[in-house]
N, CA and C of each residue as an Amber inpcrd file, in Angstrom:
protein
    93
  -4.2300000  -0.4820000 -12.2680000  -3.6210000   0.5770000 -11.4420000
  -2.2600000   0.0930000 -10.9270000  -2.2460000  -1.2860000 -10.5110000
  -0.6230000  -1.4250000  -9.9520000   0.1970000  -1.4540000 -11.0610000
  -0.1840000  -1.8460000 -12.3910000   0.9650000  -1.9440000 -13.4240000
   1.3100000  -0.5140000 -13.7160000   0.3180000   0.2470000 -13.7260000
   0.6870000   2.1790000 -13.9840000   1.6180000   2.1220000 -12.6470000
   1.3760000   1.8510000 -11.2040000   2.0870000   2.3090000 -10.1800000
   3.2090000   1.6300000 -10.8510000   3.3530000   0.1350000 -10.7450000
   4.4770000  -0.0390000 -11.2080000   5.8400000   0.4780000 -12.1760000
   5.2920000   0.9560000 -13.3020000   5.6630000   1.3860000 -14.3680000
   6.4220000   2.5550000 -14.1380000   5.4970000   3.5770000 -13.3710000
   5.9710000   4.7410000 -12.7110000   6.9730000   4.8240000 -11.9380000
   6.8270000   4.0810000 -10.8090000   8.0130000   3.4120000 -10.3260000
   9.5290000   3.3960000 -10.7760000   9.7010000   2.1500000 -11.9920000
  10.4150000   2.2600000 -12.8470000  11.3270000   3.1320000 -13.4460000
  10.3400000   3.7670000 -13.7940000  10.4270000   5.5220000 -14.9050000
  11.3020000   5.9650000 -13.4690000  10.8640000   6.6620000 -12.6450000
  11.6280000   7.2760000 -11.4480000  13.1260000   7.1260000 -11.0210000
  12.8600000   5.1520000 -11.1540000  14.2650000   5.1080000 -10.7150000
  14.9450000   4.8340000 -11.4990000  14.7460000   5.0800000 -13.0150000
  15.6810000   4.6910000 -14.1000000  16.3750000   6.2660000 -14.3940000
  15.3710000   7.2180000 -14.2280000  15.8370000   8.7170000 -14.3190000
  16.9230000   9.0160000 -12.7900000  16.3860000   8.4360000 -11.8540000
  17.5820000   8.8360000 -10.7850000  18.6820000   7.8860000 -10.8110000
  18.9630000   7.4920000 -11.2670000  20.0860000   6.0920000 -11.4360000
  20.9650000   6.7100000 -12.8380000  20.0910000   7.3090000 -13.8910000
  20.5900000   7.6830000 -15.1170000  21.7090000   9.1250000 -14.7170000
  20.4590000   9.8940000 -13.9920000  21.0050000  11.0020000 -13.5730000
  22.0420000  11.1460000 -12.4640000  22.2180000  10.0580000 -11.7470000
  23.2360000  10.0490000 -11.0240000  24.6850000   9.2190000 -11.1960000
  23.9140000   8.4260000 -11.8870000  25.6020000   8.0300000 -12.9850000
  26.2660000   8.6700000 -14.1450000  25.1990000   9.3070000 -14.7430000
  25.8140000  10.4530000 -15.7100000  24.9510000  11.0740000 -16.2700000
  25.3570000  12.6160000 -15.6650000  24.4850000  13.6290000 -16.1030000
  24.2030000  14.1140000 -17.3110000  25.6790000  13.5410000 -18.3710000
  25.4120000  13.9440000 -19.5590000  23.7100000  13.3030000 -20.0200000
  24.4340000  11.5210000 -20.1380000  23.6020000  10.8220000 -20.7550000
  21.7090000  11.5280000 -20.4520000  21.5730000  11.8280000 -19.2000000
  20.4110000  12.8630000 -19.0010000  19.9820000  13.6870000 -19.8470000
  20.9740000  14.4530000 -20.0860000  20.7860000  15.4330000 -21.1300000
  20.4500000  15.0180000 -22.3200000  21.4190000  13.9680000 -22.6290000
  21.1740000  13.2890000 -24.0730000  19.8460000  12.6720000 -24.3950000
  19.4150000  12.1070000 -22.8370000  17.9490000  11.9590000 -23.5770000
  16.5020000  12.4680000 -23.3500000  16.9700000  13.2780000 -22.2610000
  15.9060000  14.4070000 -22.5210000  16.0010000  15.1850000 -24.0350000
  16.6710000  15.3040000 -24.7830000  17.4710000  16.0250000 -25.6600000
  16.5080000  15.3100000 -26.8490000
């Protein structure tokens, strides 16, 4: 369970860090 919390974690702040340095690149990889 902490490595899922962990992981999740991660995931979160790699998408708000991605998305707030560039919105394209967001797009690009949701895409």
């Amino acid at each position: 369970m902490n490595s899922y919390l962990k992981t999740a974690l991660v995931a979160i702040v790699a998408v708000a860090v991605v998305m707030r340095v560039d919105p394209l690149k967001k797009v690009v990889i949701g895409a």
